[in-house]
C-alpha positions as CSV (number, residue, x, y, z in Angstrom):
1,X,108.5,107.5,121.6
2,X,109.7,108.3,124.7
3,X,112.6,106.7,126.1
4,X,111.3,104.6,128.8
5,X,108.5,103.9,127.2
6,X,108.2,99.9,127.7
7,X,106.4,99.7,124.1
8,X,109.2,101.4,122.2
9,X,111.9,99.1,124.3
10,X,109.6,96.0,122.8
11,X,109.8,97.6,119.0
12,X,113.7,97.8,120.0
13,X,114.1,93.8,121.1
14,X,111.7,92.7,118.3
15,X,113.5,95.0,115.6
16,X,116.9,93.3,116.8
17,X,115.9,90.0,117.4
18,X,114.1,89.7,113.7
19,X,117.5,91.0,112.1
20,X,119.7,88.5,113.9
21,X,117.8,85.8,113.0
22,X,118.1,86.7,109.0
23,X,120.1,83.9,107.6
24,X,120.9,86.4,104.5
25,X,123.5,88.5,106.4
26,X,126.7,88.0,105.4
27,X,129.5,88.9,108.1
28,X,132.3,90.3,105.9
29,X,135.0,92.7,105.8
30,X,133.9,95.5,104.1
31,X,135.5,99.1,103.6
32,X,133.4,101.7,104.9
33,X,134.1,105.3,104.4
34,X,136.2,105.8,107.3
35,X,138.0,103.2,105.8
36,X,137.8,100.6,108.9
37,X,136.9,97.0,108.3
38,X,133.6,96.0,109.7
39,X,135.5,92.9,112.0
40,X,134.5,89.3,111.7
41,X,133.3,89.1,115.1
42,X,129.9,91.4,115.6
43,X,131.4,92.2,119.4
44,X,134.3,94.0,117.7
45,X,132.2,96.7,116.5
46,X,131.2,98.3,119.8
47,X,133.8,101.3,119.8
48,X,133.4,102.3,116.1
49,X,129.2,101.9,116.5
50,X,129.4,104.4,119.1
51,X,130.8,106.8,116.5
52,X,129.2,105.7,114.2
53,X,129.3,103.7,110.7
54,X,129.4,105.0,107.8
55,X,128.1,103.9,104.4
56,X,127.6,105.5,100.6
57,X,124.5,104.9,99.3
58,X,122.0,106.3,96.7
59,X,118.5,107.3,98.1
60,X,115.8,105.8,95.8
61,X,113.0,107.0,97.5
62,X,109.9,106.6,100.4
63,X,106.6,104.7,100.4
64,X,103.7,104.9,103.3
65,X,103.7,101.7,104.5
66,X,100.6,99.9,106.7
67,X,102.8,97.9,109.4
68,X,105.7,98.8,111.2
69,X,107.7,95.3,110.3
70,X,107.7,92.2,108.4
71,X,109.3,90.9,105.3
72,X,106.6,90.6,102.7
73,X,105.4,94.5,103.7
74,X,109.1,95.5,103.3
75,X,110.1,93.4,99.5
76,X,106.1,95.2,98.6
77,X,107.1,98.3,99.5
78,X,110.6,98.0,98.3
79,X,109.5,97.3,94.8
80,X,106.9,100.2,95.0
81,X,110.2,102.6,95.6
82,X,112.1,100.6,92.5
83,X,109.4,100.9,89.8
84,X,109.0,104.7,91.0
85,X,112.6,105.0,90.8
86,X,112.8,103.4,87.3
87,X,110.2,105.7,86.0
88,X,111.8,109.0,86.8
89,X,115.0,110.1,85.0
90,X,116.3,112.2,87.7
91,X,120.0,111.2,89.1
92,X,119.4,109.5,92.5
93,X,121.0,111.7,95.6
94,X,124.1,110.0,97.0
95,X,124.1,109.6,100.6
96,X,125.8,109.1,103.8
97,X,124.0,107.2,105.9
98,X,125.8,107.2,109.6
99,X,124.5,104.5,111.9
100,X,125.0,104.8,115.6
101,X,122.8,103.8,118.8
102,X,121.0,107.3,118.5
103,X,119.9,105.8,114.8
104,X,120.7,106.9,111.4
105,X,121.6,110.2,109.5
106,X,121.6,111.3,106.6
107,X,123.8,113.7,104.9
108,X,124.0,114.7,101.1
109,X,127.7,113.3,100.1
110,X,128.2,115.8,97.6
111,X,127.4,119.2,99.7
112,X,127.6,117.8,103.1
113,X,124.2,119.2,104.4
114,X,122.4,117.2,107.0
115,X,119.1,115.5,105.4
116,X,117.5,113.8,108.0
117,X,118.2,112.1,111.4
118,X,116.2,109.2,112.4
119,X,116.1,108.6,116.1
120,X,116.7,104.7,117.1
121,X,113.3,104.5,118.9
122,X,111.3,105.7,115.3
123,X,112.8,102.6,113.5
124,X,110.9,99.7,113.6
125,X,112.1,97.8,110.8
126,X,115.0,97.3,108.6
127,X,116.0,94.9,105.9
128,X,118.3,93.6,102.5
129,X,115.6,92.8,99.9
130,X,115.7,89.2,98.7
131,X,115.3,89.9,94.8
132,X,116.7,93.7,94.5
133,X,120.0,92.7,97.0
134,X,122.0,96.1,96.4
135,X,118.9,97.4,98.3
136,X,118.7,98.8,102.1
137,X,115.8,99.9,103.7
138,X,114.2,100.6,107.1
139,X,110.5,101.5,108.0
140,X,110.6,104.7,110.3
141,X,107.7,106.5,112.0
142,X,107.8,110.4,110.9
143,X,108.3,112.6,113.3
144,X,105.7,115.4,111.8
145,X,102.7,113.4,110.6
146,X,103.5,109.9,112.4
147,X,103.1,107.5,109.4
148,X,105.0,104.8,108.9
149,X,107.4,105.3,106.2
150,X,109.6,102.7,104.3
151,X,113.0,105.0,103.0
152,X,115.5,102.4,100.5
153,X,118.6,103.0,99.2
154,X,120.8,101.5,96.8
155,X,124.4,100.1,97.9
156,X,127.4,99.8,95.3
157,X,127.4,96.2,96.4
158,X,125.0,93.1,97.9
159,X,127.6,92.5,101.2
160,X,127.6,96.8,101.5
161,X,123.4,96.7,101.7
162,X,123.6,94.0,104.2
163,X,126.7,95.4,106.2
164,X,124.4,98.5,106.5
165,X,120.9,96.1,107.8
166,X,123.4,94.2,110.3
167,X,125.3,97.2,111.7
168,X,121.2,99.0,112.4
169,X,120.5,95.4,114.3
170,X,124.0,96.2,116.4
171,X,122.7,99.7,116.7
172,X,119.4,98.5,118.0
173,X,121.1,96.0,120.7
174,X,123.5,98.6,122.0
175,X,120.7,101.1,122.3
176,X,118.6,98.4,124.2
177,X,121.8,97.8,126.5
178,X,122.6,101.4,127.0
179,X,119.2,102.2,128.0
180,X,119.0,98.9,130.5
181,X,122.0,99.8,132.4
182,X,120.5,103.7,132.5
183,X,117.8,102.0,134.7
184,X,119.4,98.9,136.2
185,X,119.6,101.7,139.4
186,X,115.7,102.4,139.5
């Protein structure tokens, strides 16, 4: 989507709005693998978000999905990825998923090769599952064939999965603020 584009600044508000009001997230120090605290208070987290966040995580895999958001689509597509997952014997590919206001990348943990980088406008959803709560996920339009994909991953712990789906709602509002003060001047 392109930048100014007023629909993909919508996506952006909705996509931060909907994650805000989850009563699910926790807010809790966690270590994160440059070994900072995520702080108590969400404002803290400006300087290291600009970085970016780290987090360790097993990918478990993609589904197409139909819409670009909402909760039952997600937890559908979610256990889609899981029973897919659970079927194959292969060891799942350990992760580093870095969170920023440009959006997430991935990198393979063990050989340090860049997978994939999602920019923050292609992400239109992202969630903690309610039954499988080690899980992450975020629906993403692909860049080569524009479908809507739903990517999840699996997170040592339940407050690590939702650190990740709280610190991608941060990402979403400082993306919306940096681009509004871009064109406050027009």
């Amino acid at each position: 989507a392109a930048l100014g584009s007023g629909a993909a600044m919508e996506a952006l508000r909705a996509a931060g709005r909907a994650v805000l009001r989850s009563p699910r997230l926790a807010r809790h120090g966690l270590g994160l693998c440059r070994r900072r605290k995520l702080p108590e208070s969400w404002a803290d987290m400006q300087e290291p978000l600009l970085e970016g966040m780290c987090f360790t995580l097993k990918y478990l895999g993609m589904t197409l999905v139909e819409k670009p958001k909402g909760e039952d689509m997600a937890a559908a597509a979610i256990r889609r990825i899981v029973a897919t997952a659970r079927v194959g014997a292969r060891k799942f590919q350990k992760v580093i998923l870095t969170v920023s206001p440009r959006g997430i990348s991935l990198q393979d943990a063990d050989t340090k090769e860049m997978v994939e980088s999602i920019s923050i406008y292609r992400i239109s959803y992202c969630t903690t599952d309610k039954l499988q709560n080690k899980v992450f996920a975020y629906v993403a339009q692909s860049q080569e064939s524009g479908a809507l994909e739903c990517h999840a991953f699996l997170s040592p712990k339940k407050k690590i999965a939702q650190a990740v789906t709280l610190t991608v709602a941060q990402a979403f509002q400082m993306a919306l603020d940096l681009w509004e003060a871009a064109n406050a001047g027009r």
